[in-house]
Structures are given as structure tokens and as C-alpha cells.
N, C-alpha and C positions, 0 to 999 in steps of 0.2 A: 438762741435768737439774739442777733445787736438790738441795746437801746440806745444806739446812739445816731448819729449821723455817722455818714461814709463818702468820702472823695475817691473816686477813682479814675485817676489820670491816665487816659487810656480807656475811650469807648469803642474799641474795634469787637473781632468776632469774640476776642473772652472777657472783657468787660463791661460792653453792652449788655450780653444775657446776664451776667454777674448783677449788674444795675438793676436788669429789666425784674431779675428774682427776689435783689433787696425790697424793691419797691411793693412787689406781691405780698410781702412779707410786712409791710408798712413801715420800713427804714427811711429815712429821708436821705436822700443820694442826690451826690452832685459828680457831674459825671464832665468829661474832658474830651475836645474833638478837636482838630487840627484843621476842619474840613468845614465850612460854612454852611453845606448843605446840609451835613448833618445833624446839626441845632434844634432843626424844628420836630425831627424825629425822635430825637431825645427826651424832648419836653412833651411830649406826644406818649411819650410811655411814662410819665411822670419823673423822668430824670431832670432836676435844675440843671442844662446845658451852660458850660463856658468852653468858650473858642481859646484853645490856648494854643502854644507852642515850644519845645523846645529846640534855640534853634542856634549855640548850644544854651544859649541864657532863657531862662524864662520870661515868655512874649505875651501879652495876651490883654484882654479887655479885661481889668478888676483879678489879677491873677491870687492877692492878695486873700480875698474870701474865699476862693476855691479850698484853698488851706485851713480853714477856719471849721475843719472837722478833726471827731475822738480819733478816725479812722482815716487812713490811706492805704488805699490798692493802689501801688506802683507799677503798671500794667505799659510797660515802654520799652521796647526791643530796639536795641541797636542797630543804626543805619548802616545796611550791607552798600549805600554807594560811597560812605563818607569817607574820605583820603586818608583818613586815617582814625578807625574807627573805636577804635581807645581811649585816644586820646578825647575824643569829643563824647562819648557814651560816658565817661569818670563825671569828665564838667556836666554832662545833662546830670545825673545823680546829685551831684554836690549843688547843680542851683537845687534840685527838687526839696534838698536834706535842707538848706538854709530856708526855703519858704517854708517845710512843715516845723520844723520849729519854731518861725516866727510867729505863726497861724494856730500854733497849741497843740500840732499830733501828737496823740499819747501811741498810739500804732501805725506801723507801716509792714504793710504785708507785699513783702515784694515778689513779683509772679512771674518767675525765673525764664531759664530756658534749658530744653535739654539739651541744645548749643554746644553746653561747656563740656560732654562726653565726648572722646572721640568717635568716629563713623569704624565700628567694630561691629563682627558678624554673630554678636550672642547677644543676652540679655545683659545688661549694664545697672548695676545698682550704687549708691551714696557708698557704699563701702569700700567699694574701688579707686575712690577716688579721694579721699580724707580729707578734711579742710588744711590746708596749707600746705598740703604734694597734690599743686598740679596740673603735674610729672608722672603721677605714680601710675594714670594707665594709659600706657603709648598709643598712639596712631595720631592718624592727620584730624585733624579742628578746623572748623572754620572760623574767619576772622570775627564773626560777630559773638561766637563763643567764648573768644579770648577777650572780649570785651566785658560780658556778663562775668566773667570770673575776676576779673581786674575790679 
């Protein structure tokens, strides 16, 4: 069980119920939404809502306290429209890495994708692919994969 608090940047479909579970659990959770509507539903499950954005810099009303937990869930998947989605997915990272530092994160759990595999006709596991080849297992990727790896 955390005793801590938890920021998770990124309340969609796998951060939300992540949220909705810390809170069952009585974690104090501060949770992150892109979407104004979604605010009030958050707060509604006991999540402390902030409107944030990365867009690639960090935007947002008070983005500074969002940070100001033990914990971060890094729950933010690279934009499939952005011209060039590398290059803007590194800078979203790098603003997120300068505020949880400023803010005291001692953890960042970051909540990957299976993206970075290529689209192959078997089961695919971490061994196929080593840290630093990759290379090591061929076929076609999609661009938001080669972001997540980058």
C-alpha cells in the first residue's frame, strides 16, 4: 500500500481507474486532465483535479503543486497528429522531468507503451528487444513508438 501522495499526469481510461483505486485505498491523488469537463468528475471520485497541458511546455492553472507529490504516474502517450512526433514527445518529457524535480518527486512510474514493439505475428517479450538495440527486432513501428523509445 502507498503512504504517500500520487500525481498522475494523465486521467484518461488507465489513469483514471488507477486514481479512482488509489483513492479506494485512501491515497491522496492528484490527478491531471487536458479537458475542462473533466474536472468536476474527477473531484467527484475524490481525485484533487488540475487542468493541465502539455503543449510541448507545461500549461496549466498552478502546474507547480501538481508536482508537489512522493509519486508520479507519467501516463501521456505521444501525439499520433504532431509533425513531428519525437521531437515534441522528448520536450513533453523533459518539461514533465524539470517540474517533478522542482516539486520533490522521489518516483516516477512511467506507463509506457507497447508502441515501441514492432506489429509481428507472435508473442513479443523485453528480451527481444534489449535496452539499447532498438534494432534488434525488425518489422515496421509506428511513429508514436519511436517516440516512446526515444
Amino acid at each position: 500500500m502507498i503512504d504517500s501522495d500520487v500525481s498522475i499526469l494523465g486521467c484518461g481510461w488507465l489513469g483514471r481507474p488507477l486514481a479512482q483505486h488509489l483513492v479506494a485505498q485512501n491515497v491522496s491523488v492528484r490527478g491531471s486532465t487536458t479537458t475542462p469537463e473533466k474536472v468536476d468528475a474527477l473531484r467527484d471520485d475524490g481525485i484533487e483535479p488540475h487542468l493541465l497541458a502539455l503543449d510541448p511546455e507545461l500549461d496549466g492553472e498552478d502546474p507547480a503543486s501538481f508536482f508537489e507529490s512522493s509519486v508520479l504516474v507519467l501516463n501521456i502517450p505521444p501525439s499520433r497528429t504532431a509533425a513531428d512526433v519525437t521531437s515534441r514527445h522528448c520536450r513533453q518529457i523533459d518539461a514533465v522531468r524539470e517540474a517533478a524535480a522542482e516539486g520533490g518527486v522521489e518516483w516516477i512510474l512511467f506507463a509506457s507503451s507497447t508502441g515501441v514493439y514492432p506489429n509481428v505475428e507472435r508473442t513479443v517479450v523485453e528480451a527481444d528487444q534489449p535496452p539499447g538495440r532498438p534494432d534488434a527486432l525488425s518489422g515496421a513501428r509506428r511513429s508514436t513508438g519511436g517516440a516512446v523509445l526515444a
